[in-house]
C-alpha positions in Angstrom: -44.9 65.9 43.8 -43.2 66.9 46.7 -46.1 67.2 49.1 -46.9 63.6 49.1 -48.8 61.6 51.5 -48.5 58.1 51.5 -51.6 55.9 52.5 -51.5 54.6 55.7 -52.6 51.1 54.7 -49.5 51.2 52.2 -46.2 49.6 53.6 -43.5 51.9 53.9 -41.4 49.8 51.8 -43.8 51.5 48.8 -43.3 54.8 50.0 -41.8 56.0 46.7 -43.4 59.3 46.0 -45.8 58.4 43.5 -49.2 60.3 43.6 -51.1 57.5 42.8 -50.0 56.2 46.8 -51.4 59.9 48.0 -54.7 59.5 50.4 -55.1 63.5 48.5 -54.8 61.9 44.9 -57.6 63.3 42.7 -59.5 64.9 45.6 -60.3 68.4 46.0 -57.8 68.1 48.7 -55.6 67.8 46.5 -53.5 71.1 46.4 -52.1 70.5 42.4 -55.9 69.1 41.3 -55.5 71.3 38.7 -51.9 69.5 37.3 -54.2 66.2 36.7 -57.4 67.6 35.7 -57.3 69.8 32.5 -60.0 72.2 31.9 -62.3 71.3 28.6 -62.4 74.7 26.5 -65.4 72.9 24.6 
């Protein structure tokens, strides 16, 4: 994702984009929350 923000306590050397690295990664501050988390129909 574009929008990206890299954990401060990660080294800039693994600044490589990845959501996983994003402080906003599976939070509701997430803006694309709804990307990871699918809504259950059942």
């Amino acid at each position: 994702m574009p929008c990206y923000e890299v954990n401060a306590a990660i080294p800039s050397v693994h600044d490589d984009g990845r959501c996983i690295h994003c402080r906003k990664f599976l939070t509701l501050e997430c803006p694309y929350i709804g990307h990871f988390v699918g809504e259950d129909d059942e």
